[in-house]
PDB file of N, H, CA, C and O in Angstrom:
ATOM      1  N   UNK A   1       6.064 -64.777 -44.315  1.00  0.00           N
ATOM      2  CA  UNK A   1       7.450 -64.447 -44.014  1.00  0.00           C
ATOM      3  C   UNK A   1       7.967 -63.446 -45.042  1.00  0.00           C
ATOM      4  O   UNK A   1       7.529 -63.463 -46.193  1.00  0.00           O
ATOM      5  N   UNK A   2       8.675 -62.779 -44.736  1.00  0.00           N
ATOM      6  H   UNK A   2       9.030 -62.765 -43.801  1.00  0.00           H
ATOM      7  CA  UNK A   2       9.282 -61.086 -45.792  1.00  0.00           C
ATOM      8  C   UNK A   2      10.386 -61.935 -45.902  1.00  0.00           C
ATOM      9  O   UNK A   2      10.834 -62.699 -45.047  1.00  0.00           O
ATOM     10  N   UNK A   3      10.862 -61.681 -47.277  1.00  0.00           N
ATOM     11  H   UNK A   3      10.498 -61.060 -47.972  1.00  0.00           H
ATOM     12  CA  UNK A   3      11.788 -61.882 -47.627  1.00  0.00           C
ATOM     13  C   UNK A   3      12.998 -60.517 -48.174  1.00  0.00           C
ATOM     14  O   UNK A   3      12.570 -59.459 -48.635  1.00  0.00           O
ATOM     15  N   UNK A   4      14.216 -60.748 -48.044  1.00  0.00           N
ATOM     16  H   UNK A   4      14.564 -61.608 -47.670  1.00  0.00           H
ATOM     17  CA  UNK A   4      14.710 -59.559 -48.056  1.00  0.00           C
ATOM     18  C   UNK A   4      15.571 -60.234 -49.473  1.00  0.00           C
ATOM     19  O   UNK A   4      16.004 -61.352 -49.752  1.00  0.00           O
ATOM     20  N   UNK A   5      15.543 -58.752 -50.236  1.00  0.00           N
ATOM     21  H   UNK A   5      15.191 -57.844 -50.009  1.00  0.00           H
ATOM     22  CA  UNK A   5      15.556 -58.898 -51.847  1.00  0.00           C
ATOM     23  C   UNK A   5      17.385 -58.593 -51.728  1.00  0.00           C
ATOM     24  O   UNK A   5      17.827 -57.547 -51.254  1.00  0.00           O
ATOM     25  N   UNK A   6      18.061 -59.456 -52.130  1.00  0.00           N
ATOM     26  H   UNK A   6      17.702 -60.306 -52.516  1.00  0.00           H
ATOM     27  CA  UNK A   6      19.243 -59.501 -52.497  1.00  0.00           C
ATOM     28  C   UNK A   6      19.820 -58.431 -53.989  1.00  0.00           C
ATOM     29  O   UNK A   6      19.864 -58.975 -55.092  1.00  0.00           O
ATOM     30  N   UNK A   7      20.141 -57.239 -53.871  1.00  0.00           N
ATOM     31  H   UNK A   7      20.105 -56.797 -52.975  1.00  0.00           H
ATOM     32  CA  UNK A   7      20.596 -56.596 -54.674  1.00  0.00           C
ATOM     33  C   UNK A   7      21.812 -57.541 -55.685  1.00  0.00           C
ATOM     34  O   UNK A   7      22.908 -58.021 -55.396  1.00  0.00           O
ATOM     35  N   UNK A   8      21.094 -57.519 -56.823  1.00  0.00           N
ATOM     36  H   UNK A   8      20.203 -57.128 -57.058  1.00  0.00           H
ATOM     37  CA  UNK A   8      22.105 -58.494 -57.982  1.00  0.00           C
ATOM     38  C   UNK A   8      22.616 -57.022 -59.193  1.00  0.00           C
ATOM     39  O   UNK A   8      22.034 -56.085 -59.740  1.00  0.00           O
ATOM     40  N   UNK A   9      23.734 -57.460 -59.148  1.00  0.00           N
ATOM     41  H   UNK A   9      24.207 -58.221 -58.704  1.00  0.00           H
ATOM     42  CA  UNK A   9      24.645 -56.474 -60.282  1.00  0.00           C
ATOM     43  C   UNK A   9      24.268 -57.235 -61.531  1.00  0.00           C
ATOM     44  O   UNK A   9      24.104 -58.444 -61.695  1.00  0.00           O
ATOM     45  N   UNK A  10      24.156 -56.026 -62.529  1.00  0.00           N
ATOM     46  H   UNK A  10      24.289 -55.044 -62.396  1.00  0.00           H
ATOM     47  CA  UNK A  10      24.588 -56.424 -63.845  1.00  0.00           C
ATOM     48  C   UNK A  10      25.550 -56.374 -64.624  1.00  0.00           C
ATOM     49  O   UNK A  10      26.468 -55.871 -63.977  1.00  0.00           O
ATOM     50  N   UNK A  11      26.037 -56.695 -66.081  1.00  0.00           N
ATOM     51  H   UNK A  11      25.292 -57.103 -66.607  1.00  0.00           H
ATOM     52  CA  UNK A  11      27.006 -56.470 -66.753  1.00  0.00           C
ATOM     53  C   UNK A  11      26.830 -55.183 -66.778  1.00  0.00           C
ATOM     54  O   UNK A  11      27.886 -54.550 -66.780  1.00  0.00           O
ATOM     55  N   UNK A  12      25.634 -54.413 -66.804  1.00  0.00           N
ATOM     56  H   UNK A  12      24.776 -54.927 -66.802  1.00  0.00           H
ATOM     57  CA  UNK A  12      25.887 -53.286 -67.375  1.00  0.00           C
ATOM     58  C   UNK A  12      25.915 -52.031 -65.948  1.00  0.00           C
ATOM     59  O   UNK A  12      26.127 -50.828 -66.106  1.00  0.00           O
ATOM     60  N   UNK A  13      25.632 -52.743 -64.557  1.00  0.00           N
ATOM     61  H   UNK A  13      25.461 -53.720 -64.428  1.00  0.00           H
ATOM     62  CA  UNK A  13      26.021 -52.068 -64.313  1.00  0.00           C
ATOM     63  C   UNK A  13      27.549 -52.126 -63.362  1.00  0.00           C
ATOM     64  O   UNK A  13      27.862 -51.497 -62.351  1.00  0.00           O
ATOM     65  N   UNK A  14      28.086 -52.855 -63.929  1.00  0.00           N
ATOM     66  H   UNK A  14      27.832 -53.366 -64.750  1.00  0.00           H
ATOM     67  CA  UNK A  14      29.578 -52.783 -63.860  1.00  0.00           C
ATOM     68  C   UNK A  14      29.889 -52.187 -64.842  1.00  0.00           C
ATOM     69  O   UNK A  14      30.354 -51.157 -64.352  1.00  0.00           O
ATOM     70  N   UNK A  15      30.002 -52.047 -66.334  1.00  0.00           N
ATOM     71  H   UNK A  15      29.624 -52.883 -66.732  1.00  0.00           H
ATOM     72  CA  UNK A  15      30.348 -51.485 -67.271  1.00  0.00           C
ATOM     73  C   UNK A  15      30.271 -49.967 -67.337  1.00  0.00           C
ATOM     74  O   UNK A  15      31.120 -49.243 -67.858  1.00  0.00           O
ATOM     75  N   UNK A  16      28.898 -49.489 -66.612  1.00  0.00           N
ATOM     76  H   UNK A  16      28.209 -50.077 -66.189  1.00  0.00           H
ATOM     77  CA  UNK A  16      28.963 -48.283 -66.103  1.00  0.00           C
ATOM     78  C   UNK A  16      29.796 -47.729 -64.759  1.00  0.00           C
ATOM     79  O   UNK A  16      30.239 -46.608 -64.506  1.00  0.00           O
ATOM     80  N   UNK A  17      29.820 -48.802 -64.112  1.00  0.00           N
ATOM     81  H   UNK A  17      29.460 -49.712 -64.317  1.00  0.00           H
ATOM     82  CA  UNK A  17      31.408 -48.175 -63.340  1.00  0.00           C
ATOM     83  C   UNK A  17      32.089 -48.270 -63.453  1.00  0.00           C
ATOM     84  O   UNK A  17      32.839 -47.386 -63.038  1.00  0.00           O
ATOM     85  N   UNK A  18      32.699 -49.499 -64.176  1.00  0.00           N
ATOM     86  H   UNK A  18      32.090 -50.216 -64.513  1.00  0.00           H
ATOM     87  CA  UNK A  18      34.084 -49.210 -65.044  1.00  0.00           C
ATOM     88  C   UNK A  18      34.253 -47.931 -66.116  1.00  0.00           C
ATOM     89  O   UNK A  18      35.148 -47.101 -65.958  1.00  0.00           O
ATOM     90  N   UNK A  19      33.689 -47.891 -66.769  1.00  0.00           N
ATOM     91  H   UNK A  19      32.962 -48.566 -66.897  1.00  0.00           H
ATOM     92  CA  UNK A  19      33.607 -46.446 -67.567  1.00  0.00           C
ATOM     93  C   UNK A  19      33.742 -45.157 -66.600  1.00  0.00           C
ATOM     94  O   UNK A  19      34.418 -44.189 -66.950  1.00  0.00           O
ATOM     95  N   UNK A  20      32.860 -45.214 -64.999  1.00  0.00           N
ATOM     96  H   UNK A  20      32.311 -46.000 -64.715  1.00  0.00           H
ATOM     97  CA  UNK A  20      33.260 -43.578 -64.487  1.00  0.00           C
ATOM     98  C   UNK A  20      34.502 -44.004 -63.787  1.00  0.00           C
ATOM     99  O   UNK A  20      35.359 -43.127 -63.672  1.00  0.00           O
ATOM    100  N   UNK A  21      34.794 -45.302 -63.247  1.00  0.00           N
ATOM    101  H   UNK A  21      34.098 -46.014 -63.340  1.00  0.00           H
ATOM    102  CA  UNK A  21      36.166 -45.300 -62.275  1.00  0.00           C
ATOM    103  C   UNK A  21      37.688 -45.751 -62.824  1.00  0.00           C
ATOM    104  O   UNK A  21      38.786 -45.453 -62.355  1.00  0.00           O
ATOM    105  N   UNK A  22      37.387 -46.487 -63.861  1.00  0.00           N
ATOM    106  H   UNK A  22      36.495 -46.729 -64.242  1.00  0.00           H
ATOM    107  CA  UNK A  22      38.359 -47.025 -64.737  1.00  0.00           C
ATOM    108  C   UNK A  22      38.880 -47.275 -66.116  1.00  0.00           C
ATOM    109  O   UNK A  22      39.544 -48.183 -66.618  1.00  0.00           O
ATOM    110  N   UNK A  23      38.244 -45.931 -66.653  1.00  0.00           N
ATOM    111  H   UNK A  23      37.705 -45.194 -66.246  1.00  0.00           H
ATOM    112  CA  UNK A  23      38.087 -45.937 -68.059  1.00  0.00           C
ATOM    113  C   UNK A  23      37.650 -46.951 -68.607  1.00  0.00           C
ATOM    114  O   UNK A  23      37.994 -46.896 -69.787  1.00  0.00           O
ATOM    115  N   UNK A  24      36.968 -48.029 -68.369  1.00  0.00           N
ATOM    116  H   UNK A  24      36.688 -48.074 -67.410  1.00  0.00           H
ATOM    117  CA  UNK A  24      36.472 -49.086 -69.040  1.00  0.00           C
ATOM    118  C   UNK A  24      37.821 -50.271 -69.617  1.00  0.00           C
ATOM    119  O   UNK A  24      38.032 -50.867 -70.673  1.00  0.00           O
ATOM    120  N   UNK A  25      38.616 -50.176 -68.093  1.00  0.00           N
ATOM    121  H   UNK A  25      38.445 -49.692 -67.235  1.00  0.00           H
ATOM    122  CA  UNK A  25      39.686 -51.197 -68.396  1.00  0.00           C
ATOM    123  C   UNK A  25      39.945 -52.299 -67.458  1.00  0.00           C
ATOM    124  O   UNK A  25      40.863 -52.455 -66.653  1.00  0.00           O
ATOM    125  N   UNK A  26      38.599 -53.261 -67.836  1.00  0.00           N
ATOM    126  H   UNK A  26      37.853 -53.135 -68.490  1.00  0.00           H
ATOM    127  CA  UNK A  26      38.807 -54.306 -67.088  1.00  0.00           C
ATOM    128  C   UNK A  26      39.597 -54.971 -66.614  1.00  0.00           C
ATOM    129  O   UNK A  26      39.464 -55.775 -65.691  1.00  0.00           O
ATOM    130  N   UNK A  27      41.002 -54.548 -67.532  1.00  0.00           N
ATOM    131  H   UNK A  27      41.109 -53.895 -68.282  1.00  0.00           H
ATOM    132  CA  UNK A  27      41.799 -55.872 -67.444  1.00  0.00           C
ATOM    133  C   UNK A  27      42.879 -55.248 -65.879  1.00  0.00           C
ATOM    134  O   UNK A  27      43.624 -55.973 -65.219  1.00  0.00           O
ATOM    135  N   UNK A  28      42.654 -53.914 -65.671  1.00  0.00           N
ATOM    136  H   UNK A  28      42.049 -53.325 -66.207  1.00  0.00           H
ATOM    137  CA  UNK A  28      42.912 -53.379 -64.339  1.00  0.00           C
ATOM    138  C   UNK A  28      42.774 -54.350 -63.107  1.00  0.00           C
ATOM    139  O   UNK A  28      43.427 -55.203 -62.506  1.00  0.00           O
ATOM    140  N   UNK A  29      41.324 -53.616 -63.075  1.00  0.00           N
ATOM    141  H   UNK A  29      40.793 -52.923 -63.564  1.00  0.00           H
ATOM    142  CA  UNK A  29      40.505 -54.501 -62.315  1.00  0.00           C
ATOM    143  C   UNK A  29      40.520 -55.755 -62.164  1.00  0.00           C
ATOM    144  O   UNK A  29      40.368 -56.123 -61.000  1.00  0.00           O
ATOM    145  N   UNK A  30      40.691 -56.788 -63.165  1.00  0.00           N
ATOM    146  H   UNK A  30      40.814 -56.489 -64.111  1.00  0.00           H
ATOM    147  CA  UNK A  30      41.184 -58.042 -62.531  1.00  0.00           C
ATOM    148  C   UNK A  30      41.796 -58.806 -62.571  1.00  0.00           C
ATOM    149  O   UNK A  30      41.556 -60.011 -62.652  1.00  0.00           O
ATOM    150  N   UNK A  31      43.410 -57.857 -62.484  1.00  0.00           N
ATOM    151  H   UNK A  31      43.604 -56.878 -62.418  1.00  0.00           H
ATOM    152  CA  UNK A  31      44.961 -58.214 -62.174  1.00  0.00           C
ATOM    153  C   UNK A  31      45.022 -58.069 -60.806  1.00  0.00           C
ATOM    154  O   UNK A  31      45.619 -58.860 -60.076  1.00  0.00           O
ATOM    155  N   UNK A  32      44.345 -56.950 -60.375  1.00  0.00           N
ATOM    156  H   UNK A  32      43.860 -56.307 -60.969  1.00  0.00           H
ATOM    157  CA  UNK A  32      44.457 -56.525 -58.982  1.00  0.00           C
ATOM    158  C   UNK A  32      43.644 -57.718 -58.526  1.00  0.00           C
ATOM    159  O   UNK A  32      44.181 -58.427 -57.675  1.00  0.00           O
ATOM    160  N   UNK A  33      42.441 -58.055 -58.951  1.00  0.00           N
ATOM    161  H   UNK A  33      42.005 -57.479 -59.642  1.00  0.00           H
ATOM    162  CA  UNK A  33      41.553 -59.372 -57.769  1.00  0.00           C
ATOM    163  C   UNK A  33      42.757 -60.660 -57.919  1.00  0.00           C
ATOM    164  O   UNK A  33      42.958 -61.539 -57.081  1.00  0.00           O
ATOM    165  N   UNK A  34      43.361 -60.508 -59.032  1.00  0.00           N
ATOM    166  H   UNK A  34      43.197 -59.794 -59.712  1.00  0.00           H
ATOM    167  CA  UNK A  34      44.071 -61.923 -59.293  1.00  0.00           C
ATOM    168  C   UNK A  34      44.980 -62.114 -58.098  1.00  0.00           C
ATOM    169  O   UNK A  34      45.027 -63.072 -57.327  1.00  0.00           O
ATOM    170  N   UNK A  35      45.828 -60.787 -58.109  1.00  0.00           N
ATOM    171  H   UNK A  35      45.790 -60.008 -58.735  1.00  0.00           H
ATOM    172  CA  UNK A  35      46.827 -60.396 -57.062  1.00  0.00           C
ATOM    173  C   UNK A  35      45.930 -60.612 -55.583  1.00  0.00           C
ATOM    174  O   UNK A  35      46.284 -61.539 -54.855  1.00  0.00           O
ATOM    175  N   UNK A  36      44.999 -59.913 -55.244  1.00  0.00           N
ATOM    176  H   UNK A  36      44.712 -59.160 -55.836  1.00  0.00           H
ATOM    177  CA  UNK A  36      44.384 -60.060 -53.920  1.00  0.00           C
ATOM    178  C   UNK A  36      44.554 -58.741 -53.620  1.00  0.00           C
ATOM    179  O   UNK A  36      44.059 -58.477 -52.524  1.00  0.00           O
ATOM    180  N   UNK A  37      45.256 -57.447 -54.376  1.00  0.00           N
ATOM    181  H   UNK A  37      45.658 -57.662 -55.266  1.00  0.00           H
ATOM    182  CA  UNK A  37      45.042 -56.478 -54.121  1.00  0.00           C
ATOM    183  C   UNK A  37      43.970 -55.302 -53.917  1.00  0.00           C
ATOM    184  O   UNK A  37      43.994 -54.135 -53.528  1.00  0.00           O
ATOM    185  N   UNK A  38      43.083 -56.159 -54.352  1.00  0.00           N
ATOM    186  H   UNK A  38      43.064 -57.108 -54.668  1.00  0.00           H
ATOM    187  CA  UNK A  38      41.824 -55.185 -53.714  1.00  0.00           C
ATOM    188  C   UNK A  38      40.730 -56.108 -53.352  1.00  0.00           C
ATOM    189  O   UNK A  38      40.651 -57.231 -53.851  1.00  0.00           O
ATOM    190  N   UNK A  39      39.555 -55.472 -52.153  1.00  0.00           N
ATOM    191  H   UNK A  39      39.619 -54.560 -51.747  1.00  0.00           H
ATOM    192  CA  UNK A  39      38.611 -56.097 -51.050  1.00  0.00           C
ATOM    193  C   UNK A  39      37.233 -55.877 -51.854  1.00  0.00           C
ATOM    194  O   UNK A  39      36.487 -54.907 -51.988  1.00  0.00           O
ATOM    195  N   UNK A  40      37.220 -57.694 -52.509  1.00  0.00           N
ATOM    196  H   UNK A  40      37.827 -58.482 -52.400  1.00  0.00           H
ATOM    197  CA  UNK A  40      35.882 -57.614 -53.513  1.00  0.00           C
ATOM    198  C   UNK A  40      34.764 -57.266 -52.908  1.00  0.00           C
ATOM    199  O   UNK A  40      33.840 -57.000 -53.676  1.00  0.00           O
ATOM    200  N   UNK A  41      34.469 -57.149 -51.368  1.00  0.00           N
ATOM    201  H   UNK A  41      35.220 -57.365 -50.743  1.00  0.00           H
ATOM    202  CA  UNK A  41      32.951 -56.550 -50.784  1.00  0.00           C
ATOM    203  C   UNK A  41      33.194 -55.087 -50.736  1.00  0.00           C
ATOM    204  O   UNK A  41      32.457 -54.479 -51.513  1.00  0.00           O
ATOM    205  N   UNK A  42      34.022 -54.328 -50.044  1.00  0.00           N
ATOM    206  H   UNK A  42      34.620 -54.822 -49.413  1.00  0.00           H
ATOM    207  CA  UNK A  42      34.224 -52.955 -50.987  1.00  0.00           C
ATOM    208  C   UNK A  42      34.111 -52.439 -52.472  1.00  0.00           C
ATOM    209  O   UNK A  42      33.832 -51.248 -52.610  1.00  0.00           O
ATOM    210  N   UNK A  43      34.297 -53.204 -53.587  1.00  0.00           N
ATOM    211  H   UNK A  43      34.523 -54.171 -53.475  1.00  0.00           H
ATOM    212  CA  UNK A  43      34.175 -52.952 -55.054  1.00  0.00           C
ATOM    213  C   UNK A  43      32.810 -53.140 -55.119  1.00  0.00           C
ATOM    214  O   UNK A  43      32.137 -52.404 -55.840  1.00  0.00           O
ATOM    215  N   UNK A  44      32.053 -54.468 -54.140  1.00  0.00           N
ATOM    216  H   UNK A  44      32.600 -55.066 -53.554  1.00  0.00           H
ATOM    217  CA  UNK A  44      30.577 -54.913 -54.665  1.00  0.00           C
ATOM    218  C   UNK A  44      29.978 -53.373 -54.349  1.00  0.00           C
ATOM    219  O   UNK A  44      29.431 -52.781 -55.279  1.00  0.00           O
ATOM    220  N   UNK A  45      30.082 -52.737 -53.051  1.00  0.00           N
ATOM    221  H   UNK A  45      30.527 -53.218 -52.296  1.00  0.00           H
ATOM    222  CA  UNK A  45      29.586 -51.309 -52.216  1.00  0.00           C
ATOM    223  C   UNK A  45      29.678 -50.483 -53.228  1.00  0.00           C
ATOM    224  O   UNK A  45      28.619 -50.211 -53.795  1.00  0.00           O
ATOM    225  N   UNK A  46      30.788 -49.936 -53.672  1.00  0.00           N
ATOM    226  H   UNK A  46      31.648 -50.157 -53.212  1.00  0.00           H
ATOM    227  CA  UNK A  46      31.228 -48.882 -54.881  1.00  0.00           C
ATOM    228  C   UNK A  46      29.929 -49.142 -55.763  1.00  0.00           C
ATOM    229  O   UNK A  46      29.057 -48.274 -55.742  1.00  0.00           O
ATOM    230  N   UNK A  47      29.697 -50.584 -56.743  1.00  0.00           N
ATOM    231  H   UNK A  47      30.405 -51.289 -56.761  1.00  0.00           H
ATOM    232  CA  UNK A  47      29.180 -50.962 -57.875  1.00  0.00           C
ATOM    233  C   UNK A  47      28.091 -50.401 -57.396  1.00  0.00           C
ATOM    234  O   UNK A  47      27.840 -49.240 -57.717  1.00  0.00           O
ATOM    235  N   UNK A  48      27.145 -51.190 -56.447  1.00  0.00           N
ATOM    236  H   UNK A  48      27.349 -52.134 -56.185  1.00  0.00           H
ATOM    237  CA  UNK A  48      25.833 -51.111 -55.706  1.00  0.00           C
ATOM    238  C   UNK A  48      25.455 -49.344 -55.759  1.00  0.00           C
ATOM    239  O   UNK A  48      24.542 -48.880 -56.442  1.00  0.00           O
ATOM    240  N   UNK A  49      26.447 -48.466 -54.816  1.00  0.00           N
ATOM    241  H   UNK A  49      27.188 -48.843 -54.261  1.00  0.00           H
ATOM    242  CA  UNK A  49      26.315 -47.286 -54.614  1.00  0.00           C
ATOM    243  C   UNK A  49      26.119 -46.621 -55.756  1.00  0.00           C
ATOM    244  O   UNK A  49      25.115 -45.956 -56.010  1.00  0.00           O
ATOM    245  N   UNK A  50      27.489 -46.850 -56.793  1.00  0.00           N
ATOM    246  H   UNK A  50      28.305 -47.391 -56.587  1.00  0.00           H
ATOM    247  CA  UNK A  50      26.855 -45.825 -58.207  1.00  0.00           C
ATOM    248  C   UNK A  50      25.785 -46.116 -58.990  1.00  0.00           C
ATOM    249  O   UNK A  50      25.417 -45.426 -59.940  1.00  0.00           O
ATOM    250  N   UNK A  51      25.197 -47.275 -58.557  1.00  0.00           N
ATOM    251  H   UNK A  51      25.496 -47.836 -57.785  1.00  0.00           H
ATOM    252  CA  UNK A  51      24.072 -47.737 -59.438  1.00  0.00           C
ATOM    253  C   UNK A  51      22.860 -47.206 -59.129  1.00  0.00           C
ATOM    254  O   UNK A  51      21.983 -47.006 -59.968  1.00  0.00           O
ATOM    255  N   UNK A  52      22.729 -46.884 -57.561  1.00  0.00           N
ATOM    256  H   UNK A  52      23.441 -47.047 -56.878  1.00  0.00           H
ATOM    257  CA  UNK A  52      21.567 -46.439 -56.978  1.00  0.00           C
ATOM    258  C   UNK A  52      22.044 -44.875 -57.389  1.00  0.00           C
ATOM    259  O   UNK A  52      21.049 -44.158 -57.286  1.00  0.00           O
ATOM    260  N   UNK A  53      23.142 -44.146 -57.791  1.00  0.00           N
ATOM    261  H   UNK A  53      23.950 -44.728 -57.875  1.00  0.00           H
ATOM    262  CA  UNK A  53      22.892 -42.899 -58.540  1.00  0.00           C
ATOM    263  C   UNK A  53      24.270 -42.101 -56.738  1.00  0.00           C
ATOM    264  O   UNK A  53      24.379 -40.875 -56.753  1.00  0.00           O
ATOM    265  N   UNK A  54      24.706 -42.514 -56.077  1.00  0.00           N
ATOM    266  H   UNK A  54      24.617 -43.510 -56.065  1.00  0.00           H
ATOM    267  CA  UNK A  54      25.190 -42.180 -55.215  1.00  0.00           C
ATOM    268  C   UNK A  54      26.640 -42.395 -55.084  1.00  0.00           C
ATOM    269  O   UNK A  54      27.338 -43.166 -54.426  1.00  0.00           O
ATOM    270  N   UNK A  55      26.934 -41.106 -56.247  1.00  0.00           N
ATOM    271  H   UNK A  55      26.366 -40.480 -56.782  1.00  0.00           H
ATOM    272  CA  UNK A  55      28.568 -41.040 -56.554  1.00  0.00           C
ATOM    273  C   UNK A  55      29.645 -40.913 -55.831  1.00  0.00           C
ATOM    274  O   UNK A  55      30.760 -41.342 -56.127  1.00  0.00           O
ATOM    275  N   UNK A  56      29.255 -40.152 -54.589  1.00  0.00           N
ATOM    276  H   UNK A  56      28.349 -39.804 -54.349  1.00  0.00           H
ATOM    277  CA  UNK A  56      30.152 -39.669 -53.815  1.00  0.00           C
ATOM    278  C   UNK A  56      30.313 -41.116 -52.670  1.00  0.00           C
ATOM    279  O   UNK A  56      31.514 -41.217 -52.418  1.00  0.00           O
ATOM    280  N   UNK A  57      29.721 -41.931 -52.124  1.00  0.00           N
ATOM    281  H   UNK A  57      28.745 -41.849 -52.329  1.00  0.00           H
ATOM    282  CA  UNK A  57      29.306 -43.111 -51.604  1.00  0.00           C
ATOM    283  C   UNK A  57      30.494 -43.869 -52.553  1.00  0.00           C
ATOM    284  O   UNK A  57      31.668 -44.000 -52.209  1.00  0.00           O
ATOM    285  N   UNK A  58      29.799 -44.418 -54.056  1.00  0.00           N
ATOM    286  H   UNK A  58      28.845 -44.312 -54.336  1.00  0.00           H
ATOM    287  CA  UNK A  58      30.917 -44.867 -54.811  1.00  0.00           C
ATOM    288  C   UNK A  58      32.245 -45.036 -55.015  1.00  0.00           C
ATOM    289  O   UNK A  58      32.878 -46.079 -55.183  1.00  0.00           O
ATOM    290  N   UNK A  59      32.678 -43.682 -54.979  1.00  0.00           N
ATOM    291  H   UNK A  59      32.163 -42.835 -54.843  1.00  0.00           H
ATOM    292  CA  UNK A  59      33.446 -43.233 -54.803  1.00  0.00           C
ATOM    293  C   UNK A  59      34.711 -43.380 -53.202  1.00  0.00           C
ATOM    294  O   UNK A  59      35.922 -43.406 -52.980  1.00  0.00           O
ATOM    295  N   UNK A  60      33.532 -43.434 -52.532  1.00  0.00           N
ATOM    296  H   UNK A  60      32.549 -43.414 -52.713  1.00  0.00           H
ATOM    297  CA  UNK A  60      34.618 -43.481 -50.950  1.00  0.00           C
ATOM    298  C   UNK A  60      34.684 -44.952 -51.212  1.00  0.00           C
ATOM    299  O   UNK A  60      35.805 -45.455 -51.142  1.00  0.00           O
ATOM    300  N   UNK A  61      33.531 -45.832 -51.541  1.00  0.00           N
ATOM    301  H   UNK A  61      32.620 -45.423 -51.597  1.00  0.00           H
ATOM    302  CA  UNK A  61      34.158 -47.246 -51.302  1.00  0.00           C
ATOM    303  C   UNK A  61      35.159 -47.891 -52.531  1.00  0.00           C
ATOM    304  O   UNK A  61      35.755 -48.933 -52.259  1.00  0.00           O
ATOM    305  N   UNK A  62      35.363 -47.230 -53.982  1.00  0.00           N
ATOM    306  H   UNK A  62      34.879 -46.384 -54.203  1.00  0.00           H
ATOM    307  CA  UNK A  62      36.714 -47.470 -54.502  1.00  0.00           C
ATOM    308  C   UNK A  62      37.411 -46.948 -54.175  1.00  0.00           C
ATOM    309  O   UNK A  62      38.304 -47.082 -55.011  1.00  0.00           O
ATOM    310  N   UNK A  63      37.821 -46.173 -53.252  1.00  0.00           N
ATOM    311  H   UNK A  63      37.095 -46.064 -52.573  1.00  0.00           H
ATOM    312  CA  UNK A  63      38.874 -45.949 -52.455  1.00  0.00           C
ATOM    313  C   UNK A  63      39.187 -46.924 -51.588  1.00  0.00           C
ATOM    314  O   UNK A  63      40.251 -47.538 -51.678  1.00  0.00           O
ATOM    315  N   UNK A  64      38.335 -47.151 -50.705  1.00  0.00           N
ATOM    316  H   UNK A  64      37.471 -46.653 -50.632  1.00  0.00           H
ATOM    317  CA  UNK A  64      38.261 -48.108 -50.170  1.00  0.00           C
ATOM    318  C   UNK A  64      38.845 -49.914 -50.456  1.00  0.00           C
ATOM    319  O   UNK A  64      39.564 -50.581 -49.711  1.00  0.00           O
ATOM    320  N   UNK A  65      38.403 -50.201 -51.406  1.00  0.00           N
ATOM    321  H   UNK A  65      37.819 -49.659 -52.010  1.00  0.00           H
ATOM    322  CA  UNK A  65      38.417 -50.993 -52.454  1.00  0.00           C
ATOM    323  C   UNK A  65      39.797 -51.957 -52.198  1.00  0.00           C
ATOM    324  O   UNK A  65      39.905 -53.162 -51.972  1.00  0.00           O
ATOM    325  N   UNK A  66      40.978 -50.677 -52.360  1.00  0.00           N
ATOM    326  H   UNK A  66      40.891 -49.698 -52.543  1.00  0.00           H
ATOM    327  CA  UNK A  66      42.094 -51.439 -52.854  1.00  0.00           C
ATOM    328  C   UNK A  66      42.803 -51.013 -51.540  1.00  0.00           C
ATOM    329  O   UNK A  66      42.696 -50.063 -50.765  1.00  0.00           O
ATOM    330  N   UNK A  67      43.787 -52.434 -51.648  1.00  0.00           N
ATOM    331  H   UNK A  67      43.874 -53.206 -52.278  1.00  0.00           H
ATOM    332  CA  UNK A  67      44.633 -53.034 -50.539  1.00  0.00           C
ATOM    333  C   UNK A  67      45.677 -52.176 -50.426  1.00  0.00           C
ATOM    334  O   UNK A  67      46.289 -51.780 -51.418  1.00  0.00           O
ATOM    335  N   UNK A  68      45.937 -51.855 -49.343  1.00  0.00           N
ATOM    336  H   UNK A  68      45.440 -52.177 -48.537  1.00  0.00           H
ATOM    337  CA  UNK A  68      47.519 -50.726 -49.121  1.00  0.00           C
ATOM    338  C   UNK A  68      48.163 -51.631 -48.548  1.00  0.00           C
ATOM    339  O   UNK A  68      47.894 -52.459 -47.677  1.00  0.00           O
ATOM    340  N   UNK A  69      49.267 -51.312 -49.290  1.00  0.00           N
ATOM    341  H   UNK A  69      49.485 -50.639 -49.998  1.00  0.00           H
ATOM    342  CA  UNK A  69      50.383 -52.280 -49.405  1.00  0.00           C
ATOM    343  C   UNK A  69      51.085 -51.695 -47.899  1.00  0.00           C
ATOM    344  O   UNK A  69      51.103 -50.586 -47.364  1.00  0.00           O
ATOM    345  N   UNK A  70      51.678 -53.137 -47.506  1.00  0.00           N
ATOM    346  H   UNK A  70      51.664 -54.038 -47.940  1.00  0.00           H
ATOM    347  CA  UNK A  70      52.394 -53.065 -45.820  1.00  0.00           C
ATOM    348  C   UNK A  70      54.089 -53.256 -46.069  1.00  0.00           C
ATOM    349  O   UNK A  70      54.858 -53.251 -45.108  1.00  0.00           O
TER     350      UNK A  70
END
């Protein structure tokens, strides 16, 4: 049976997208999850994408990311 390999994040590579998307200011990032203002499987996409080296990808899904307000 194939098993399909679950892509796992690291500290570091969150730390490297916090550094290109958020100046390395966590505490951003999770006021907004506290709030519910932004869609944690969009942020996981962003993380995933810049890690595999695919900025522009990254990029559309922290856009993506955060909740527009109604």
């Amino acid at each position: 049976m194939m098993k399909i390999k679950i892509p796992r994040i690291t500290n570091r590579d969150v730390s490297d997208w916090l550094d290109a998307f958020d100046g390395n200011d966590a505490k951003v990032i999770l006021t907004a999850i506290a709030n519910n203002e932004l869609n944690t499987c969009e942020m996981i996409n962003s993380i995933l994408a810049f890690n595999e080296g695919e900025t522009s990808q990254a990029e559309f899904y922290y856009q993506l990311m955060w909740r527009k307000e109604e």
